[in-house]
C-alpha positions in Angstrom: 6.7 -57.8 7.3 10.3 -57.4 6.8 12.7 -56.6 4.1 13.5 -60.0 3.2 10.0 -61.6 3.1 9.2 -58.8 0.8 12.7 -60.3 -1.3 11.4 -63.9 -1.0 8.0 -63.3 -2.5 9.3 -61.2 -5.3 11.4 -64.4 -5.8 8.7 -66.5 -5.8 6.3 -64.8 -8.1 9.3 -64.8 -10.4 10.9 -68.3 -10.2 7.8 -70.7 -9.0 4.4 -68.7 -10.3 6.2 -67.0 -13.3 4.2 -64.8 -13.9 4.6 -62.3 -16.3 6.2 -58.9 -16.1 3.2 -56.7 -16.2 1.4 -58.8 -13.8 4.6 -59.0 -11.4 4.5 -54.9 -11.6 1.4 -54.6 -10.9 1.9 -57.0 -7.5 4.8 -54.4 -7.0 2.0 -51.6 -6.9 -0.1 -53.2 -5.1 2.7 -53.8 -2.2 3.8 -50.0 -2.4 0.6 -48.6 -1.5 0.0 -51.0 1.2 3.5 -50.1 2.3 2.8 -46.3 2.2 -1.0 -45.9 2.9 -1.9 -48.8 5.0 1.0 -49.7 7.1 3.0 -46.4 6.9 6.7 -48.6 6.0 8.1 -46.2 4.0 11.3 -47.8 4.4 10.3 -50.9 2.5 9.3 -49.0 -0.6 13.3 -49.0 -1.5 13.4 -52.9 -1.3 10.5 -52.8 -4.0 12.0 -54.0 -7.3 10.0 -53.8 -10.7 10.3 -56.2 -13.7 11.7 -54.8 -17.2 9.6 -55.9 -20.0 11.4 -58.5 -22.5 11.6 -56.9 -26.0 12.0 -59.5 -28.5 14.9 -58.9 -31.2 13.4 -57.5 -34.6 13.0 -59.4 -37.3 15.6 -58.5 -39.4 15.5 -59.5 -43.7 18.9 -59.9 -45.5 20.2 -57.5 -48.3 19.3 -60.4 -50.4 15.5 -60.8 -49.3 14.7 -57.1 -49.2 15.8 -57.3 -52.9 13.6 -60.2 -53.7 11.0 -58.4 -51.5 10.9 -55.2 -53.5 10.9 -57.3 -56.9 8.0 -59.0 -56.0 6.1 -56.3 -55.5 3.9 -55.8 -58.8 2.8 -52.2 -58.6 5.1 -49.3 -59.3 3.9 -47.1 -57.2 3.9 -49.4 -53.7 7.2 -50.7 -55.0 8.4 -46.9 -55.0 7.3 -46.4 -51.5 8.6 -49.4 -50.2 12.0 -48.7 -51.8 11.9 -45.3 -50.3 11.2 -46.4 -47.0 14.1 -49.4 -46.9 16.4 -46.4 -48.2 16.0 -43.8 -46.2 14.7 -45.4 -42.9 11.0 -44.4 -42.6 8.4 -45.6 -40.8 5.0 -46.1 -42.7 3.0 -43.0 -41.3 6.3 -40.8 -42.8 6.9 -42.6 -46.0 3.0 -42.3 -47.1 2.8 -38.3 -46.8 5.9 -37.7 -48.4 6.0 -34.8 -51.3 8.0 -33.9 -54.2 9.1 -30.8 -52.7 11.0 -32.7 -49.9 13.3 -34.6 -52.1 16.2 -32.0 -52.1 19.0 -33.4 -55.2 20.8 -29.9 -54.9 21.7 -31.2 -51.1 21.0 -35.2 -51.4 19.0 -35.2 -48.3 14.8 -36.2 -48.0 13.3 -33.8 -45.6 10.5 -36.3 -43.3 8.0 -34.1 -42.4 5.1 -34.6 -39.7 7.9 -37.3 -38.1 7.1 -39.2 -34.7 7.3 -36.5 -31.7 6.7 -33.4 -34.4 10.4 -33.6 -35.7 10.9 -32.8 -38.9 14.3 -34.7 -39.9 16.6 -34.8 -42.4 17.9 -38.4 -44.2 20.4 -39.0 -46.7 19.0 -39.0 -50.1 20.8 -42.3 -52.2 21.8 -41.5 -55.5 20.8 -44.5 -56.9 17.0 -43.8 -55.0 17.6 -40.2 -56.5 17.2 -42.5 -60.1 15.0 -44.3 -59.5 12.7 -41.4 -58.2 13.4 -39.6 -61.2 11.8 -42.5 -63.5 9.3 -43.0 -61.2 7.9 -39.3 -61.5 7.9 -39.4 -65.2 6.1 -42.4 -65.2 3.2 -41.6 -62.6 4.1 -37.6 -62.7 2.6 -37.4 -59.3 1.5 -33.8 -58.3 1.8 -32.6 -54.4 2.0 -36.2 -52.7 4.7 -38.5 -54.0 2.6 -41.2 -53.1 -1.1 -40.8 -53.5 -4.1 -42.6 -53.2 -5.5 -44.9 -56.3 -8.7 -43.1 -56.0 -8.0 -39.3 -54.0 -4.9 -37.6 -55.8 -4.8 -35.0 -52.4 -4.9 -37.8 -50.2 -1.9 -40.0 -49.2 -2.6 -44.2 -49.9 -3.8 -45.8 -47.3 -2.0 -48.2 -44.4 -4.1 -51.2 -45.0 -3.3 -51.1 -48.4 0.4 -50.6 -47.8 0.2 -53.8 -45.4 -1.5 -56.0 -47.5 1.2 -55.7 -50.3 3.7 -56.3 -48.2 1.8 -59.1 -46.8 1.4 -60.6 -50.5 5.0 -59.7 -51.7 6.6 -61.5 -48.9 4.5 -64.5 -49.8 5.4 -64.2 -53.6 9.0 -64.0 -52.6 8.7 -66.8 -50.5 11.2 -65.8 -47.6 10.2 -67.5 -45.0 9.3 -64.5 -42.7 7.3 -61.7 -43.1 8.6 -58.4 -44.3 6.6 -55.1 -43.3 7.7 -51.3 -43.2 9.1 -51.9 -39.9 11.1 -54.3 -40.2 13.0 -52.5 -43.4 13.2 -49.9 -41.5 15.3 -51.9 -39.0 17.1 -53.7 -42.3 18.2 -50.4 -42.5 19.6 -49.9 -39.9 21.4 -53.2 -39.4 22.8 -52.7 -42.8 24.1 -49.7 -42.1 25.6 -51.1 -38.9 27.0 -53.8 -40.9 28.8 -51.5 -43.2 30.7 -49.5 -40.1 28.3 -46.5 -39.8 28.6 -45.0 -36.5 25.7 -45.8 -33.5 25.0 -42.2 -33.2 24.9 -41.3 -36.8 22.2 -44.4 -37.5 20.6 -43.2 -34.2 19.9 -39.4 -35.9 19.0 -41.2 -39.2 16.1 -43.2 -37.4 15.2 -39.9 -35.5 15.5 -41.8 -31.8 15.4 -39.4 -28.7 18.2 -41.9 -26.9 21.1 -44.1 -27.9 19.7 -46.6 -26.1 16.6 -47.1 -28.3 19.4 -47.6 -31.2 21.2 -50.1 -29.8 18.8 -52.7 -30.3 20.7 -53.4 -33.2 23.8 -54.0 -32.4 22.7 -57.4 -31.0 20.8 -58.6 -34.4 23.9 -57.5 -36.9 25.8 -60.4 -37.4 28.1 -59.0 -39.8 29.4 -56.8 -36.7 29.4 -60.1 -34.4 31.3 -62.1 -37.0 34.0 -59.6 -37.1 34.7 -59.3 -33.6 38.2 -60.8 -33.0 38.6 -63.1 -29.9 41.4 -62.5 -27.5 42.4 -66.2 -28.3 43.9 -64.9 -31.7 46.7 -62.2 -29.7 47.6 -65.3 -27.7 51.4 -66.1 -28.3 51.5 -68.3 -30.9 53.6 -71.2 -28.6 50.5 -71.8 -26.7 
């Protein structure tokens, strides 16, 4: 077996069988320890080449259809929560466990405790969120959680129930598309993008080990694609 029959194959599982990239890396597997173990070729193992899995681009709702989103949900409190979560970033698991003590007015920030990977973060707190907080807590005077369960005050509400209101409000707002948690979460960061914040700061906002993670976005904001000026337009103008 030589380097480029090993090259040939990987081309054919790709181009004629096409089959998919976890089956293609597990072929690769399957070649390295025959390679290693059963034909002692440890200089093919360098020629092996595995297959990236294909993310597909997130869904990403409008300015306009998170509005109509968040008005068509019918219940103050999940209305809350979802507004919270579009502002400030959050995935589900952090919005739901959120307490009055971590909304900080003297320094405008929410402190997200329990976050993915044990961070505890800090996110910009919007004034106009700070408002609408403000009524909401008279209105539902919550005690520890800002967000409790319908039937256990100590308990946070559930996921299910979180998903099926989404589920009905993007029906009710008839968008076309489905709007969850995660996908405001990246609304708000395309939004942000769209408006000229910096990578790296949205990147810290969405609590993302790498840059790399973050730049998802720049291929679905196309506000920031629309702006991009071609080098046609510095042309001389005689051309």
């Amino acid at each position: 077996m030589t380097a480029e029959e090993i090259r040939l194959w990987q081309v054919h599982l790709r181009d004629e069988r096409k089959v998919s990239w976890s089956a293609f890396n597990i072929a690769m597997c399957a070649l390295k320890f025959l390679c290693r173990e059963v034909l002692e070729r440890e200089e093919l193992i360098p020629r092996l080449r595995f297959m990236r899995r294909e993310r597909p681009l997130p869904v990403v709702p409008s300015a306009e259809e998170v509005f109509r989103f968040l008005e068509a949900v019918p219940v103050l409190r999940y209305r809350m929560l979802l507004t919270v979560a579009y502002s400030c970033g959050l995935r589900l698991s952090e919005a739901i466990r959120l307490e009055a003590r971590d909304i900080d007015s003297a320094r405008m920030v929410v402190h997200v405790r329990r976050g993915k990977g044990r961070k505890d973060p800090y996110v910009t707190l919007s004034p106009v969120l700070l408002d609408l907080l403000r009524a909401y807590w008279k209105s539902e005077r919550p005690k520890r959680l800002l967000f409790p369960s319908p039937l256990h005050a100590d308990r946070p509400i559930s996921v299910t129930t979180i998903e099926k209101c989404c589920k009905r409000a993007s029906a009710a707002a008839k968008l076309g598309k489905r709007v969850t948690v995660r996908s405001l979460r990246h609304a708000f960061a395309t939004h942000l993008l769209e408006r000229g914040t910096s990578i790296r700061v949205i990147q810290i906002l969405l609590g993302h080990s790498s840059v790399m993670t973050t730049q998802i976005y720049t291929h679905v904001s196309n506000e920031a694609i629309a702006k991009v000026v071609s080098p046609l337009d510095h042309l001389p103008r005689h051309l």
